[in-house]
SERO-4910 file (N, C-alpha, C, O; in steps of 0.05 Angstrom, whole numbers):
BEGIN
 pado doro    nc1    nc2    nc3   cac1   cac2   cac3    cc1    cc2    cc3    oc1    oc2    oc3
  Unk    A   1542   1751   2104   1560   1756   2082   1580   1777   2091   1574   1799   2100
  Unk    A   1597   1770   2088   1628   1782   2094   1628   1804   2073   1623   1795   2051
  Unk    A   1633   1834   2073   1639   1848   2054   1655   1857   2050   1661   1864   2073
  Unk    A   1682   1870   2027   1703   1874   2039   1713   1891   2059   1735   1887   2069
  Unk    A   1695   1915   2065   1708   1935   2086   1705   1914   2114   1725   1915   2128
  Unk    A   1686   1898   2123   1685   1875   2147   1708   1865   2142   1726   1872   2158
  Unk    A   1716   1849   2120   1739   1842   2132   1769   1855   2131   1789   1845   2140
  Unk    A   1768   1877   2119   1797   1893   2126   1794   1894   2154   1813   1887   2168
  Unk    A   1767   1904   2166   1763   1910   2195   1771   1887   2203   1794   1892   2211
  Unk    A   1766   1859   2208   1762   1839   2223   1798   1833   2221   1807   1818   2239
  Unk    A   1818   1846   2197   1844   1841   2188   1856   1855   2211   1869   1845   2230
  Unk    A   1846   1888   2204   1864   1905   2213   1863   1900   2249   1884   1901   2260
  Unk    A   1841   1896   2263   1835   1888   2284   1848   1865   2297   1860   1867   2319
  Unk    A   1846   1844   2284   1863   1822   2290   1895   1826   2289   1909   1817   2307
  Unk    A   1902   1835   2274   1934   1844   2266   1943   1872   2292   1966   1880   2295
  Unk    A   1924   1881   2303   1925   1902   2323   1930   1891   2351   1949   1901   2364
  Unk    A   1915   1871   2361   1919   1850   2376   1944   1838   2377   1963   1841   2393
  Unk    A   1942   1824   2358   1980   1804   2365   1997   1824   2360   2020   1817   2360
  Unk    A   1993   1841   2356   2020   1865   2355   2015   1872   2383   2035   1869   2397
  Unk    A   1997   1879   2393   1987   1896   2425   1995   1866   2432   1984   1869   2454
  Unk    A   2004   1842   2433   2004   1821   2455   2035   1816   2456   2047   1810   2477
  Unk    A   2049   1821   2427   2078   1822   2423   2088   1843   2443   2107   1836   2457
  Unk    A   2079   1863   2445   2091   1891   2451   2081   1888   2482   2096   1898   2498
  Unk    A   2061   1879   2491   2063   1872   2525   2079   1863   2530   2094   1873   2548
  Unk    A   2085   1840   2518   2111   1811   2523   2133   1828   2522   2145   1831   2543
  Unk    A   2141   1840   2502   2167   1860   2508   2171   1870   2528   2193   1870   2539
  Unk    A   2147   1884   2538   2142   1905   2562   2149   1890   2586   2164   1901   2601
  Unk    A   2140   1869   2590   2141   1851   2613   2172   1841   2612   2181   1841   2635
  Unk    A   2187   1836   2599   2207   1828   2599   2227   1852   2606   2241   1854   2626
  Unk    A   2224   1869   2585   2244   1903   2594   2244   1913   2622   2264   1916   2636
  Unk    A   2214   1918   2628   2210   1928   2657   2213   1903   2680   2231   1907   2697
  Unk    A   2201   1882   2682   2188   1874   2692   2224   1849   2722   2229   1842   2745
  Unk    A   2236   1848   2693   2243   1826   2693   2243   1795   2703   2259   1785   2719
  Unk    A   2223   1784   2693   2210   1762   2703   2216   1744   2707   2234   1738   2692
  Unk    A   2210   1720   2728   2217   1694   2734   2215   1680   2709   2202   1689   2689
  Unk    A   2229   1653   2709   2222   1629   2690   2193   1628   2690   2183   1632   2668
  Unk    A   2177   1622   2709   2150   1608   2703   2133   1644   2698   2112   1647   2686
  Unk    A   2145   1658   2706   2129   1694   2688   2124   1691   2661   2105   1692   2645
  Unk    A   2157   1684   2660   2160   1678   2623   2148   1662   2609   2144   1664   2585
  Unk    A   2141   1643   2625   2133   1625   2609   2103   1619   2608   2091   1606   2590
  Unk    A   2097   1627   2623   2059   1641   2625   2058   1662   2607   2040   1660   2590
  Unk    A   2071   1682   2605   2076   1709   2578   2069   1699   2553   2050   1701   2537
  Unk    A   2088   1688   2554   2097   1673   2522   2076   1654   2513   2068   1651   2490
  Unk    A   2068   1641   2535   2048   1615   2522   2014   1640   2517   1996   1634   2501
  Unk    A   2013   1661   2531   1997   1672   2524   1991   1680   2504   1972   1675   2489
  Unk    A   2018   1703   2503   2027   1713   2467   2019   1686   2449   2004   1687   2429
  Unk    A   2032   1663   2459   2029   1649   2435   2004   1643   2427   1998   1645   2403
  Unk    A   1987   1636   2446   1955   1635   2439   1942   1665   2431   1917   1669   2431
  Unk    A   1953   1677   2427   1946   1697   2414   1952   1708   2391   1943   1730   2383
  Unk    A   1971   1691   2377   1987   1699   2359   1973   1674   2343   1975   1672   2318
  Unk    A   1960   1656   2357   1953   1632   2339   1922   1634   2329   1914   1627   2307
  Unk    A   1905   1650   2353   1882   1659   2344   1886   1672   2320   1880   1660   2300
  Unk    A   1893   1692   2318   1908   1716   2295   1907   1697   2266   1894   1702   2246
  Unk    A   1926   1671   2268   1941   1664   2241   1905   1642   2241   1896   1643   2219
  Unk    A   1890   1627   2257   1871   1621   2253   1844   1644   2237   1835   1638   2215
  Unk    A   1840   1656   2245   1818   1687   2240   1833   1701   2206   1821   1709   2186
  Unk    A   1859   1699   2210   1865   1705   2186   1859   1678   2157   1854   1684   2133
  Unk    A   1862   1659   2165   1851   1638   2152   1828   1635   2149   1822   1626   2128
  Unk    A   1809   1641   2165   1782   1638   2164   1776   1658   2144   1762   1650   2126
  Unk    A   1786   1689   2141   1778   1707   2130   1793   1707   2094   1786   1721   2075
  Unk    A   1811   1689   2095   1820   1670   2067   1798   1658   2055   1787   1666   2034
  Unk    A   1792   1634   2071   1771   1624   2060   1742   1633   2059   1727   1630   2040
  Unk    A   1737   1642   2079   1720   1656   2065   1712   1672   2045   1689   1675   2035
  Unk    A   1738   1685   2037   1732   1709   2021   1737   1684   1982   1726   1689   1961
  Unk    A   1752   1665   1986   1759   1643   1969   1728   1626   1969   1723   1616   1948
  Unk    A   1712   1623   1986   1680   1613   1983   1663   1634   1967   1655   1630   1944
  Unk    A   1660   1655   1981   1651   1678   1963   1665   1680   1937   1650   1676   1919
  Unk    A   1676   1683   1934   1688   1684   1906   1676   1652   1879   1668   1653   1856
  Unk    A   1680   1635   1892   1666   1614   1877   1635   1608   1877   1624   1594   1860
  Unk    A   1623   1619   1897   1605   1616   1893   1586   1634   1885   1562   1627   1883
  Unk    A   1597   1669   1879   1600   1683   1851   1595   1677   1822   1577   1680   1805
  Unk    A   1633   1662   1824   1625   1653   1792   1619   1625   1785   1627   1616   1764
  Unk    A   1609   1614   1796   1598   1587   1801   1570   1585   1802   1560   1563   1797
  Unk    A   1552   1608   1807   1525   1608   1819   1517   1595   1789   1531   1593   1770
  Unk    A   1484   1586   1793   1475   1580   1771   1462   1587   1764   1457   1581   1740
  Unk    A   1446   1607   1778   1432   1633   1754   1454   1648   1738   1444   1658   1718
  Unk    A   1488   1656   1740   1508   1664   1726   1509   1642   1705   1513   1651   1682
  Unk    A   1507   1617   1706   1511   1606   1687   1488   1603   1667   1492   1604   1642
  Unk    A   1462   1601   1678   1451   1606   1657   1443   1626   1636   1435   1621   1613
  Unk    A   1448   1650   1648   1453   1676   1633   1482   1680   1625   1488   1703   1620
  Unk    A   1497   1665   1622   1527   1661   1610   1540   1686   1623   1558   1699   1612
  Unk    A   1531   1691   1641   1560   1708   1654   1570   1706   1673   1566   1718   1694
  Unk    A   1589   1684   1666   1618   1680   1678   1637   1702   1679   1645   1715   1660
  Unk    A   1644   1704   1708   1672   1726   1716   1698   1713   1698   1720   1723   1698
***
């Protein structure tokens, strides 16, 4: 069970990452100045990294949208009539 401080952590962590993978890619490009195929190994990296991120952030959507229904959904809540 996911609680909310886990997943600010699992947010703020993930969001720390593709910013740290953005800000290499910059780095590599400013200093570095790289070949075509540099760049394009960079970028396809960043991008798998930027896609994990928008995946993990979805996961932590739905999950937190499962928990939530199955909250006010449970059926010992319903039989004691308290519905959120």
């Amino acid at each position: 069970m996911l609680t909310a401080q886990r997943k600010r952590l699992i947010g703020f962590a993930t969001v720390t990452l593709v910013a740290a993978a953005w800000t290499g890619a910059f780095l590599v490009w400013l200093l570095l100045d790289p070949s075509l195929k540099q760049w394009t190994l960079t970028m396809a990296i960043v991008a798998v990294a930027t896609e994990i991120g928008l995946w993990v952030g979805a996961a932590i959507l739905g999950v937190s949208v499962i928990q939530r229904l199955r909250a006010r959904w449970s059926l010992s809540a319903m039989l004691r009539g308290k519905r959120r």
